[in-house]
C-alpha positions in Angstrom: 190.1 180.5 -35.2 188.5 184.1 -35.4 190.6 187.1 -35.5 190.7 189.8 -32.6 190.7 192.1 -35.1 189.4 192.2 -39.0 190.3 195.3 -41.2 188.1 195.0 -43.8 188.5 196.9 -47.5 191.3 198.0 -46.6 194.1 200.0 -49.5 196.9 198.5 -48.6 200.4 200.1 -49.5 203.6 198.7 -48.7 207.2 199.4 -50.0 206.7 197.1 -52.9 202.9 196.9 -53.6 199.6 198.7 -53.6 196.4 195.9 -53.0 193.0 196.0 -52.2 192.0 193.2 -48.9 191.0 192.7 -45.7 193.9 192.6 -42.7 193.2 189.5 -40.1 195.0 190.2 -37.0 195.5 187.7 -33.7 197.8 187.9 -30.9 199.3 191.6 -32.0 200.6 190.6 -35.2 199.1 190.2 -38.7 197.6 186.6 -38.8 196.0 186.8 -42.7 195.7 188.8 -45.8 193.0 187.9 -47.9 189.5 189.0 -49.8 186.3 188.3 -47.8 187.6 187.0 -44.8 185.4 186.3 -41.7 185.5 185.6 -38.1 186.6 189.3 -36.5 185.6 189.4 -32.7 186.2 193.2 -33.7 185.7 194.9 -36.9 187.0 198.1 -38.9 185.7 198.8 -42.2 188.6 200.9 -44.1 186.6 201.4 -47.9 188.3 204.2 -49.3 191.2 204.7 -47.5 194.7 204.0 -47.6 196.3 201.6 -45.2 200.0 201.6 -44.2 202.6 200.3 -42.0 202.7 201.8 -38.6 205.9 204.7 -38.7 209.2 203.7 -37.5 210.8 207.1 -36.2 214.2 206.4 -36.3 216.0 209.6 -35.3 214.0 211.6 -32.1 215.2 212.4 -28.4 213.6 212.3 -25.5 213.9 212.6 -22.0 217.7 213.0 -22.9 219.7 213.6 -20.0 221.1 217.3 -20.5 223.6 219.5 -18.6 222.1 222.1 -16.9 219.5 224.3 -16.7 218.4 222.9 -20.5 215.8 220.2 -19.9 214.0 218.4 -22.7 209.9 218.8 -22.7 209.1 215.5 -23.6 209.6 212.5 -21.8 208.5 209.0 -23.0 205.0 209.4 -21.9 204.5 212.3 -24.0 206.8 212.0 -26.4 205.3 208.4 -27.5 201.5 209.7 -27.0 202.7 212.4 -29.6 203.9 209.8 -32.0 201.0 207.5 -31.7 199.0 210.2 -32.7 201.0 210.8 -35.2 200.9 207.2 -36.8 204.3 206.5 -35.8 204.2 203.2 -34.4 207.9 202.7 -32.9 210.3 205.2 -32.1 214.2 204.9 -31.8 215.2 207.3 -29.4 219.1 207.6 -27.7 221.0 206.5 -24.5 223.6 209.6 -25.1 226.6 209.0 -22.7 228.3 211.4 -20.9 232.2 211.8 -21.4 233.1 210.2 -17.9 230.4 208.0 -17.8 230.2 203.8 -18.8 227.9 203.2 -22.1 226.1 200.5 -19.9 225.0 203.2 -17.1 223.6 205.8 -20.0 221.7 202.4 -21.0 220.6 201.2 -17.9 219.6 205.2 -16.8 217.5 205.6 -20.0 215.6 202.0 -19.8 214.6 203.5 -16.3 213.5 207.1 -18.2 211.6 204.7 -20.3 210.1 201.9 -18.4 206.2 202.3 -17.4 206.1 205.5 -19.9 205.9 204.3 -23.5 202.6 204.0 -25.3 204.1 202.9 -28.5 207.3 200.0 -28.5 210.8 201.5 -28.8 214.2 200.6 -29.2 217.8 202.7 -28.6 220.2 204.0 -30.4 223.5 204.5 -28.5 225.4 208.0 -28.6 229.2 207.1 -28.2 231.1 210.3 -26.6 233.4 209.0 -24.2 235.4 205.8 -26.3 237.7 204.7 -23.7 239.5 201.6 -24.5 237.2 199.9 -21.7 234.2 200.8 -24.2 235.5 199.9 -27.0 237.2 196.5 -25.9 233.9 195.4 -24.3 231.1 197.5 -23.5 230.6 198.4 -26.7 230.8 194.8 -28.3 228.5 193.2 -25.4 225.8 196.4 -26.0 225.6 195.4 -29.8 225.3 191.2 -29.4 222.2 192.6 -26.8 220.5 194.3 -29.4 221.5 197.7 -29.2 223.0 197.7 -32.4 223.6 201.4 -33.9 225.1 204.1 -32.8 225.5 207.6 -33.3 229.1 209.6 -33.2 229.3 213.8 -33.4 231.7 215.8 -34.9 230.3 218.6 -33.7 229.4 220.0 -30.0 232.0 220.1 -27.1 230.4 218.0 -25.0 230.1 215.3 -27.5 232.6 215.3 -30.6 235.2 212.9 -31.3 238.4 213.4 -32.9 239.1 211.7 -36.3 241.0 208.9 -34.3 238.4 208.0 -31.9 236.1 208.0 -35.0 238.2 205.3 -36.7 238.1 203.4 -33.3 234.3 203.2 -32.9 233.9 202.9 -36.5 236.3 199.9 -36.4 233.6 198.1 -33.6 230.8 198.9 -36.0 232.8 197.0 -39.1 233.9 194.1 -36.4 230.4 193.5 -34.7 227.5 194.0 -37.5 226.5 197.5 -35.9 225.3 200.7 -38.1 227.5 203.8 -37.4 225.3 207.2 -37.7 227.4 210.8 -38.2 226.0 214.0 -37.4 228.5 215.6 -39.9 229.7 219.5 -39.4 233.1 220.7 -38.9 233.1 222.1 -35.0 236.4 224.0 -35.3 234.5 226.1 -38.2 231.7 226.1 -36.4 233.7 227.6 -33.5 235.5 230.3 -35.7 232.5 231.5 -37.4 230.5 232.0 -34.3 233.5 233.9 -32.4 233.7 236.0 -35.1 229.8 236.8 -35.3 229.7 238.0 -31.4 232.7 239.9 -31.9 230.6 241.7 -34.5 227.6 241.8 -32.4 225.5 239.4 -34.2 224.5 237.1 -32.1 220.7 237.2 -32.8 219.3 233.9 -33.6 218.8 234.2 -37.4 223.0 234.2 -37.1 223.0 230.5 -36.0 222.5 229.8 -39.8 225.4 231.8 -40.6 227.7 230.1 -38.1 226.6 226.8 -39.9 226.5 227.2 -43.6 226.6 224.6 -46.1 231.0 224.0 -46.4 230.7 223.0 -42.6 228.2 220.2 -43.4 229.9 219.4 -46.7 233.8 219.0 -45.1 232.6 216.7 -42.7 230.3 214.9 -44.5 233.2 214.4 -46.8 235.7 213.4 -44.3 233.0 211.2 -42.3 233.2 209.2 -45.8 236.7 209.1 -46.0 237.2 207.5 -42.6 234.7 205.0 -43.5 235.7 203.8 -46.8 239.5 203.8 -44.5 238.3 201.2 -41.8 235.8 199.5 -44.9 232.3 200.2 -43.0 229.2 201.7 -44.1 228.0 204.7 -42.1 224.6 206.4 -42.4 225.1 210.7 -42.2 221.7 211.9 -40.2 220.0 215.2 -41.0 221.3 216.2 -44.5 220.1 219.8 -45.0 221.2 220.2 -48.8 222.6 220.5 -51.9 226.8 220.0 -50.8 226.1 216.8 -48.3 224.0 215.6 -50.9 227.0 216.0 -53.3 229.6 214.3 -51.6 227.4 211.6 -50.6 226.3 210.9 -54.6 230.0 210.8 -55.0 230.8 208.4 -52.9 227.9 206.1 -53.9 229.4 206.6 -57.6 232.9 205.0 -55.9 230.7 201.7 -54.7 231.3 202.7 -51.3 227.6 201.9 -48.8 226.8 205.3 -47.3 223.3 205.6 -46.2 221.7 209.1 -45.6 219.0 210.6 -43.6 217.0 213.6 -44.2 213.6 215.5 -41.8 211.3 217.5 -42.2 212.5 220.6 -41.5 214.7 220.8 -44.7 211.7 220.2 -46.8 209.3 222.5 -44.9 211.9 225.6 -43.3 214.2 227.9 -44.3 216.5 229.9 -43.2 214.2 232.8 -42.9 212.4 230.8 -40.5 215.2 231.9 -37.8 214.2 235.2 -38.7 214.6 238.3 -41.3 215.6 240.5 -38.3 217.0 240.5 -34.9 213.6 238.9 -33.2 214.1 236.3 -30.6 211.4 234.1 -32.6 213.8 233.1 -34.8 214.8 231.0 -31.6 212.1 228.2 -32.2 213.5 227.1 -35.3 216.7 226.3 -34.0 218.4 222.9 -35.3 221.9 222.1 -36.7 222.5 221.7 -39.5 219.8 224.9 -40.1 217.0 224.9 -42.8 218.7 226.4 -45.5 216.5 227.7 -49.1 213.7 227.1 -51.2 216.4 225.8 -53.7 217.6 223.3 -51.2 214.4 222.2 -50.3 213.8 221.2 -54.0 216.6 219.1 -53.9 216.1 217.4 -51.0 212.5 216.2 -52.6 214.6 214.9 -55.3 216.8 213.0 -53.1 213.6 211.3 -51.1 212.6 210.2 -54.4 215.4 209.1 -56.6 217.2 207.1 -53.6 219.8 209.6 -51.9 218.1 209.5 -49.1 217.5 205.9 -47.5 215.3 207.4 -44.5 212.9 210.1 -43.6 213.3 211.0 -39.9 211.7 213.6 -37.5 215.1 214.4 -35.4 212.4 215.3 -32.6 214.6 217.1 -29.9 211.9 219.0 -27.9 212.2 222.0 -26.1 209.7 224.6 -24.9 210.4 228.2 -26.0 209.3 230.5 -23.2 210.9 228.2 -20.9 214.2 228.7 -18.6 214.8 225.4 -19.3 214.2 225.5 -22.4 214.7 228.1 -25.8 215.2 230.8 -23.2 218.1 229.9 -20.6 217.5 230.4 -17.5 215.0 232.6 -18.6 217.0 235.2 -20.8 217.1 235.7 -25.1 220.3 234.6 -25.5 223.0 234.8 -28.1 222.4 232.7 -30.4 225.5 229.6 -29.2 223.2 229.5 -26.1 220.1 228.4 -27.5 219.4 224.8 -27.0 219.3 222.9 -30.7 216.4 221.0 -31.7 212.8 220.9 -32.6 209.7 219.2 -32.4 208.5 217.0 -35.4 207.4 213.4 -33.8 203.7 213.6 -34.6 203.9 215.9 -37.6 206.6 214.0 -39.6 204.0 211.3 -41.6 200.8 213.9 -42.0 203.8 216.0 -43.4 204.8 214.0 -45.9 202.1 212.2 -47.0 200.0 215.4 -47.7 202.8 217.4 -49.2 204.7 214.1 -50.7 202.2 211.7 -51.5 199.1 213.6 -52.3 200.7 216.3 -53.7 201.6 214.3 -56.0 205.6 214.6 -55.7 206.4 211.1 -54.2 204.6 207.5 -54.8 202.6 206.2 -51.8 205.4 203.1 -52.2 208.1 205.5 -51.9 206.2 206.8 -48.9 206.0 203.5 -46.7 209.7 202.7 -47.6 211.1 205.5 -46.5 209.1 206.2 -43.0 208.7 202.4 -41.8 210.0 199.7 -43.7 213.7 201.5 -44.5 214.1 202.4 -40.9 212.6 199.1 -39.3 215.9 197.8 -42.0 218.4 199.8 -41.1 217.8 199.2 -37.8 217.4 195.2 -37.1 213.5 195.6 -36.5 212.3 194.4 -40.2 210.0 192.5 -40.7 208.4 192.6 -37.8 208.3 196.3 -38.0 208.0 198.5 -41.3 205.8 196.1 -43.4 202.3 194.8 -43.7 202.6 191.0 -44.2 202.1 187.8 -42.7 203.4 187.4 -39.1 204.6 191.0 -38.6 203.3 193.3 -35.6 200.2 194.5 -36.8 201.4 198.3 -36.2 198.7 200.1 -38.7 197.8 203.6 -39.8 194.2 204.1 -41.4 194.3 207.1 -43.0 191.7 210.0 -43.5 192.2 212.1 -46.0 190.6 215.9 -45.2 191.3 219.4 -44.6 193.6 219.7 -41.7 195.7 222.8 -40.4 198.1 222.0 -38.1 197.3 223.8 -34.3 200.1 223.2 -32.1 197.0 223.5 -29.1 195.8 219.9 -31.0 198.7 218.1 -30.7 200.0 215.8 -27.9 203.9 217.0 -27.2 204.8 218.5 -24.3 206.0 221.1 -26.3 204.7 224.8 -26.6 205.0 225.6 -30.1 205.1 223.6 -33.2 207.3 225.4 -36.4 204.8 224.3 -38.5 201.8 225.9 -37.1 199.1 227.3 -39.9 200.0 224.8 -42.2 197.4 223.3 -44.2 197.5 219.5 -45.0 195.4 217.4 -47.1 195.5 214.3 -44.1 196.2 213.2 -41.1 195.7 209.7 -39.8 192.2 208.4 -38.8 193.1 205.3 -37.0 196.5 204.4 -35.4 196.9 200.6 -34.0 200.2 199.4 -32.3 200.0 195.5 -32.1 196.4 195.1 -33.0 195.6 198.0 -30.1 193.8 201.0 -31.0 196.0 203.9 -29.7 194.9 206.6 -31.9 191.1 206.9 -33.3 191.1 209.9 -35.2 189.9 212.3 -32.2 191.9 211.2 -29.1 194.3 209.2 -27.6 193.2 205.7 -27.0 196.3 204.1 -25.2 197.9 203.6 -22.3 201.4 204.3 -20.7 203.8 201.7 -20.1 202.0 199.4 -22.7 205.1 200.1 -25.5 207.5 197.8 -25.1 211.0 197.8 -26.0 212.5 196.1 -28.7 216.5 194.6 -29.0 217.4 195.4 -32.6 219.2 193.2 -35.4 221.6 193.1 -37.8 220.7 195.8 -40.3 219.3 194.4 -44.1 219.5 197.3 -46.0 221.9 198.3 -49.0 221.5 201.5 -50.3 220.5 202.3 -54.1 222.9 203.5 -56.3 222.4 206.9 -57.7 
C-alpha cells in the first residue's frame, strides 16, 4: 500500500539514536522506517537535515481563566498556531480551578476554551486549588482514571496555594491513583514579608520583583515540597527551577533514592535578572516570571543540569500577556508596583529554535539529549509516550524538518498574540523548516499551513519515566 507521505533522506534523531532513512507515513502515524522506500502519494526530500520528534510542551497556559482585569493574550487558536510554528507538536496546557469551584467544571469550562481552536493536539494538566474532601474523595480519582492524569499544586499565590496539609492530601491521590504531582515551589509567607518591606521602602519598581523572590524562597520550598513527598512515598516533579539552591536540594534528595523529577525553561538559560531592569524603568515589566531569571552563573548551571540529568524536562512555561495592555503587563492601564504585575512570559514558539541553536549547535548539548528532553521525556512523564515524543513505528507521525540558517528572532514574525517577545534581537543558528502534526503539514518554513480546530485532544497515561541519578 503506498504511503500518504514519504520523507526521504531524512537525519533522524531520537532520544537513543541518530540514523540516516526515509520516514513512510499512512493514516497520521509512522507506517515504516527504512532505506529506499517507495510508493509516497506525497514526497519531501530532507538530504541534509536533521529530523526530529514533533515538541511536546509540557508546561504553557493559555486562555487561562483569570480574575479580573488581567486577561491572557493567547487563546488556543493562537497559542497552538504559535507552537506549530515553533515545531512543538502537542501542548499540555492547564484546567486551573478556582477555590469555590468543582475540578470537573474548570475541566469541562476549559475543553469548551479549547474545542474548535487547536491546530496542534493537546492534553490538560489539572491545577488543584480548592481540595475539598468532595475533590479529593472522587473528583479527583474519576479525573485521573479519564486521562487527566497530572496535576499541578502552588505554594505560592493567594489565590492558589495550599497549606502543607492539603499538600499531603492531594499528594496522597497522586501516590493512590498513578497520577504525577507538579510543585511550583517558593515560600509565599517570605514572599509576602519581603515584598511589604520593599514598598514600605519605596521600591516597588519592577526590577524589585527579583528581590522579593531570591534564591532561599525557591530553595525552602523546594526542600520542603521534598520532604512531604518522600512523607506520603510519591514522586513529585518541581516546575521552573531557576538555579543553583533548587538544584541543590533536588541532587540531594536524588542521592537519598527518593524519585523527584525537575523541570527547567528557557528563561533561566537565556535571562537574568538584569533583564527586569538596572533602574526604575517600567520595561523591566516584560520579563516578569516567578521564580525570576537569576545570573550568568546560574545560567551555567542550569546548562549543566539539562545535560547531566537534573533536569528531566525542558518546558516553555508560556503564560502570555501583552505589555501595553490594561489587561495585561499594565493593569488597568497603569505601571504598577511591581506585586501588581501579572507573572509570566511568552516562550511557546521560541523554546526548540532556542535550544537547539544555543544547545545543540553550539555545541553544549547532544542532538539525543535534545529530543529527550523536549518530546520524548515529556510525552513520558505525561502518559502520551510512544505515541508522542518518538520517531518509531506506529507513533503519530508529529515531525520537525529542520533548517539550519541565520535567523534573528522578530517578535513582528512570530505567531502569538503577544506584543513583545524577551528574546527579541537574538541571533539563532535555526529554526524549523517544516513542521507536520499527524502526517499534516502545519508549518512549511514561511507560513502557517494548518487549520483551527484540527488538534485534537489527547487523555493521558500512566507516566513511564524514572529519573537518572545524579
Amino acid at each position: 500500500m503506498a504511503f500518504d507521505l514519504l520523507i526521504r533522506n531524512a537525519r533522524v534523531a531520537t532520544a537513543s539514536d541518530t540514523f540516516d532513512c526515509d520516514i513512510g507515513i499512512r493514516g497520521g502515524r509512522i507506517a515504516q522506517l527504512g532505506s529506499g522506500l517507495e510508493g509516497g502519494a506525497r514526497e519531501i526530500d530532507a538530504a541534509g537535515r536533521v529530523v526530529t520528534p514533533g515538541g511536546v510542551d509540557a508546561h504553557c497556559h493559555l486562555d487561562q481563566p483569570m480574575e479580573g482585569p488581567a486577561r491572557m493574550a493567547d487563546n488556543f487558536d493562537s497559542g497552538t498556531r504559535s507552537a506549530a510554528c515553533g515545531g512543538t507538536t502537542t501542548v499540555i496546557p492547564f484546567a486551573a480551578q478556582a477555590k469555590g469551584q468543582s475540578l470537573r467544571a474548570a475541566v469541562q469550562d476549559y475543553h469548551g476554551r479549547a474545542e474548535g481552536r487547536a491546530h496542534v493536539d493537546y492534553a490538560f494538566h489539572l491545577i488543584v486549588s480548592d481540595p475539598t474532601p468532595q475533590v479529593l474523595e472522587e473528583e479527583l480519582p474519576a479525573l485521573i482514571a479519564e486521562g487527566y492524569t497530572s496535576f499541578k499544586v502552588y505554594m505560592t499565590y493567594d489565590d492558589l496555594k495550599l497549606d502543607d496539609g492539603q499538600m499531603l492530601d492531594v499528594f496522597d491521590v497522586a501516590r493512590r491513583h498513578g497520577a504525577l504531582a507538579m510543585v511550583h515551589a517558593e515560600n509565599a509567607d517570605c514572599i509576602e514579608w519581603l515584598t511589604k518591606r520593599l514598598e514600605a521602602l519605596g521600591r516597588t519598581a519592577p526590577r524589585f520583583h527579583a528581590h522579593s523572590r531570591p534564591m532561599l524562597v525557591e530553595r525552602e520550598a523546594t526542600h520542603r515540597a521534598i520532604a512531604l513527598s518522600q512523607l506520603v512515598d510519591v514522586p513529585i516533579l518541581i516546575v521552573h527551577v531557576s538555579g543553583k539552591e533548587a538544584i541543590e536540594q533536588i541532587r540531594w534528595a536524588r542521592a537519598q533514592g527518593l524519585t523527584i523529577f525537575a523541570e527547567t525553561c528557557p528563561q533561566y538559560l537565556f535571562l537574568t535578572a538584569e533583564d527586569l531592569g538596572i533602574d526604575d524603568s517600567y520595561q523591566g515589566a516584560r520579563c516578569i516570571c516567578s521564580p525570576p531569571p537569576r545570573d550568568k552563573a546560574n545560567q551555567e548551571l542550569i546548562w549543566n543540569g539539562l545535560n547531566d540529568g537534573l533536569f528531566t524536562v525542558f518546558s516553555s512555561d508560556h503564560a502570555p500577556f501583552n505589555y501595553d495592555d490594561p489587561a495585561g503587563k499594565k493593569p488597568g492601564g497603569a505601571e504598577v508596583p511591581f506585586r501588581h504585575i501579572p507573572n509570566g512570559i511568552a516562550g511557546l514558539e521560541t523554546r526548540l529554535p532556542l535550544l537547539y541553536s544555543e544547545g545543540v549547535l553550539a555545541g553544549r548539548m547532544t542532538i539525543n539529549r535534545f529530543v529527550e528532553l523536549t518530546a520524548t521525556n515529556p510525552a513520558k512523564a505525561y502518559g502520551l509516550h510512544p505515541r508522542k515524543g518518538t520517531i518509531a513505528i506506529g507513533s503519530d507521525a508529529d515531525l520537525v524538518i529542520w533548517d539550519e540558517r541565520e535567523v534573528t528572532i522578530r517578535n513582528s514574525q512570530l505567531h502569538h498574540a503577544v506584543d513583545y517577545t524577551p528574546y527579541e534581537g537574538m541571533h539563532l543558528k535555526a529554526w524549523p523548516g517544516l513542521t507536520l502534526s499527524r502526517g499534516e503539514v502545519v508549518w512549511d518554513g514561511k507560513s502557517l499551513q494548518s487549520r483551527a480546530g484540527r488538534g485534537r485532544f489527547l487523555p493521558c497515561g500512566t507516566p513511564s519515566i524514572a529519573p537518572r541519578r545524579s
